[in-house]
SEPA-227303 format. One line per field, with one value per residue (C-alpha): residue number from 1; chain; x, y, z. Coordinates in pm, whole numbers, plus 50000, padded with zeros to 5 digits. Last residue first. Layout:
<sites>
sefi	c(NUM, ...)
drenkol	c(A, ...)
x	c(X, ...)
y	c(Y, ...)
z	c(Z, ...)
</sites>
This chain:
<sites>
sefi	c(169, 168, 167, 166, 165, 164, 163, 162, 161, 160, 159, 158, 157, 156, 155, 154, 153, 152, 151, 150, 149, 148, 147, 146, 145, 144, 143, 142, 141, 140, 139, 138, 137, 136, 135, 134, 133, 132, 131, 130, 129, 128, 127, 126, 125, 124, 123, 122, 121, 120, 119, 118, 117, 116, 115, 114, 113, 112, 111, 110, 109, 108, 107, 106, 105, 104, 103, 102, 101, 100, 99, 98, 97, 96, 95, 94, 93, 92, 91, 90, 89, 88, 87, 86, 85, 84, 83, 82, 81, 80, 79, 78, 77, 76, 75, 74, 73, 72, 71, 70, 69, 68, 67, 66, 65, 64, 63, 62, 61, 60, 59, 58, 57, 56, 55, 54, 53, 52, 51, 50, 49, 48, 47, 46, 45, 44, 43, 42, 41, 40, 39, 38, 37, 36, 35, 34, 33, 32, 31, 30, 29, 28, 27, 26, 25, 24, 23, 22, 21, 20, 19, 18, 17, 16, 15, 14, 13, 12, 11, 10, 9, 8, 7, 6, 5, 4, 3, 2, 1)
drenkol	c(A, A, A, A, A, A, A, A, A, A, A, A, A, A, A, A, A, A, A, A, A, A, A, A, A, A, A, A, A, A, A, A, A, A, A, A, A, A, A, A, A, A, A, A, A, A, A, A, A, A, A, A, A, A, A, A, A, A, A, A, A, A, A, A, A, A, A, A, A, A, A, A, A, A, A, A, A, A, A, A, A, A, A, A, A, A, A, A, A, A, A, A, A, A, A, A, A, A, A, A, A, A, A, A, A, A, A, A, A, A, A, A, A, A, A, A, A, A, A, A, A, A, A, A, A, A, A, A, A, A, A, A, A, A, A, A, A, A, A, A, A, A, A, A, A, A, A, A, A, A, A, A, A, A, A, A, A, A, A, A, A, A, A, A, A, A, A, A, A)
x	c(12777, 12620, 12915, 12847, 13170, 13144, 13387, 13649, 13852, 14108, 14311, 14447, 14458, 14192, 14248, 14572, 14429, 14254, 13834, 13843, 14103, 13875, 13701, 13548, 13816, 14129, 14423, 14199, 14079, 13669, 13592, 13878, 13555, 13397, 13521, 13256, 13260, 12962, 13092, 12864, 12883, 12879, 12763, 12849, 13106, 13244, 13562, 13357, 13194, 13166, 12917, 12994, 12867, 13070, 12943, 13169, 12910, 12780, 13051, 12955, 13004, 13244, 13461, 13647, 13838, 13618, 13667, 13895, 13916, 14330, 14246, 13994, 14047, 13839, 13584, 13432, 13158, 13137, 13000, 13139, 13470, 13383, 13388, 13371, 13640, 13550, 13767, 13989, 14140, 14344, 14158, 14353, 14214, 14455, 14402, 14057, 13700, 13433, 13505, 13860, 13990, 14326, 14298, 14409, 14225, 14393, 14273, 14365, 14136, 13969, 13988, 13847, 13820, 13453, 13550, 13430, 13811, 13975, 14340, 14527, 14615, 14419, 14488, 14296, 14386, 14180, 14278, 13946, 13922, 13593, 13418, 13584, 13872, 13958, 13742, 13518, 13329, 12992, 12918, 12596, 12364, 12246, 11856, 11677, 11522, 11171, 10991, 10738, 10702, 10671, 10393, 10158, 10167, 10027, 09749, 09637, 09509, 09322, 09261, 09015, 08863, 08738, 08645, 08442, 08294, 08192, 08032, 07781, 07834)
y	c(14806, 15040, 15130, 15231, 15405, 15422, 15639, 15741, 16104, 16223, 16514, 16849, 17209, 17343, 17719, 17859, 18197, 17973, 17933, 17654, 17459, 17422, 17166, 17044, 16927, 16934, 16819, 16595, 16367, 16345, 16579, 16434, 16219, 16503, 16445, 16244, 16031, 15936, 15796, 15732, 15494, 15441, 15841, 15846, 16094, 15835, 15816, 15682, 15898, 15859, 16094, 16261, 16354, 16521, 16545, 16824, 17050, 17022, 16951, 16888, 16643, 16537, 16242, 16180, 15834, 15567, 15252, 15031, 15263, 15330, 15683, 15975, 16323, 16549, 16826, 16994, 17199, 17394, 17394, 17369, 17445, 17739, 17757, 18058, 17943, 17584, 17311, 17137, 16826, 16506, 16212, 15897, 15540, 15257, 14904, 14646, 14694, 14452, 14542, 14745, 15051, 15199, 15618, 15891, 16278, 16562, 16950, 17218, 17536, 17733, 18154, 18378, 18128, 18183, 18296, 18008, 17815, 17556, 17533, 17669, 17438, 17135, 16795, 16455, 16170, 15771, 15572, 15680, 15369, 15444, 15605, 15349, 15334, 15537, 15378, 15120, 14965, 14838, 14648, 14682, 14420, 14419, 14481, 14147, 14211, 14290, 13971, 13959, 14323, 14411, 14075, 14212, 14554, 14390, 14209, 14465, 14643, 14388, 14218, 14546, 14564, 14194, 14190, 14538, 14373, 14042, 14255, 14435, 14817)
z	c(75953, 76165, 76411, 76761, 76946, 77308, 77471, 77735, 77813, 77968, 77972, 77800, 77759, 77949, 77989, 77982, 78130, 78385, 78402, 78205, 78405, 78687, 78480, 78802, 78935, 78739, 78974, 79208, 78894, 78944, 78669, 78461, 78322, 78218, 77873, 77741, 77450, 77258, 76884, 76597, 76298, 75912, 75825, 75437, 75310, 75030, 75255, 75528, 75802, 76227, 76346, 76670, 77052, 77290, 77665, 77788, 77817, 77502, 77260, 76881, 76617, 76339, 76260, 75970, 75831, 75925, 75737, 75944, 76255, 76316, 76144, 76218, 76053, 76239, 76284, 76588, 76729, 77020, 77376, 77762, 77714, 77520, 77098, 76884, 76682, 76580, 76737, 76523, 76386, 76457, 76578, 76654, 76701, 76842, 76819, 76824, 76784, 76871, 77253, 77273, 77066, 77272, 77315, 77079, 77081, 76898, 76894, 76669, 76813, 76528, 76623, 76884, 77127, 77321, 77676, 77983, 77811, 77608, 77571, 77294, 77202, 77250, 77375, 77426, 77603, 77648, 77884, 78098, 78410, 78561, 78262, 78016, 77849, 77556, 77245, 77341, 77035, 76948, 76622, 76490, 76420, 76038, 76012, 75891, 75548, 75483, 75371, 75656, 75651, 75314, 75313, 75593, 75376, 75085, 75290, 75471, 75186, 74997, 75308, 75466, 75124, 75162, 75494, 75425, 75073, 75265, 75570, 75318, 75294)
</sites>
């Protein structure tokens, strides 16, 4: 093939991909919240009855979570909901109603080892954020070391939590 019909193939496919790029649109910053304090200083509380234990529950767990909003987010988010039944301390999903988050109004995700990961959805069902809150933050409280909780007949019923909430638009 002659150099002139190789430059000129090579543009004639380049070329149209050169211009998608240059006249895609800029992605949209997200905001980034704090929801409960942060690792050092948790605010945030969450509660569960019966508490969580090392046995899988037997039956869905109602669960609520509230902690002060701060960075590009301001107020008071709530989560009311429950744990699925087969769920530990250490892993299980979740699902909840989410208000005082312009926007978001249910929240679902899944524990893994106390590290609790969500997706943050609109009323239309779309995903508009995500939430990373850990709850191994009373880890380093003298009265629940460790999640000693767990292993009690009460199991973990309640404590302290903090979060970073990402939200795409």
């Amino acid at each position: 093939m002659r150099p002139r019909a190789i430059v000129a193939i090579v543009a004639t496919t380049i070329a149209p991909l050169l211009i998608a790029v240059w006249s895609a649109a800029p992605a949209v910053a997200a905001r980034t919240c704090t929801w409960g304090g942060t690792p050092l200083n948790p605010t945030g509380i969450f509660k569960q009855t019966p508490g969580a234990t090392n046995t899988p529950s037997t039956e869905p767990a109602p669960f609520s979570a509230t902690g002060p909003l701060a960075g590009d987010c301001s107020g008071t988010l709530n989560y009311r909901g429950f744990v699925a039944a087969g769920s530990t301390c250490a892993f299980g999903p979740f699902e909840a109603k989410a208000t005082g988050l312009p926007d978001v109004v249910r929240a679902a995700g899944d524990n893994i080892s106390g590290l609790v990961p969500a997706l943050l959805y609109d009323k239309a069902g779309n995903v508009v954020g995500s939430e990373n809150p850990q709850l191994v933050t009373d880890g380093t409280e003298e009265q629940n070391f460790l999640f000693t909780d767990c292993s009690s007949p009460e199991g973990l019923k309640e404590g302290h939590f903090s979060s970073v909430i990402e939200l795409f638009n």
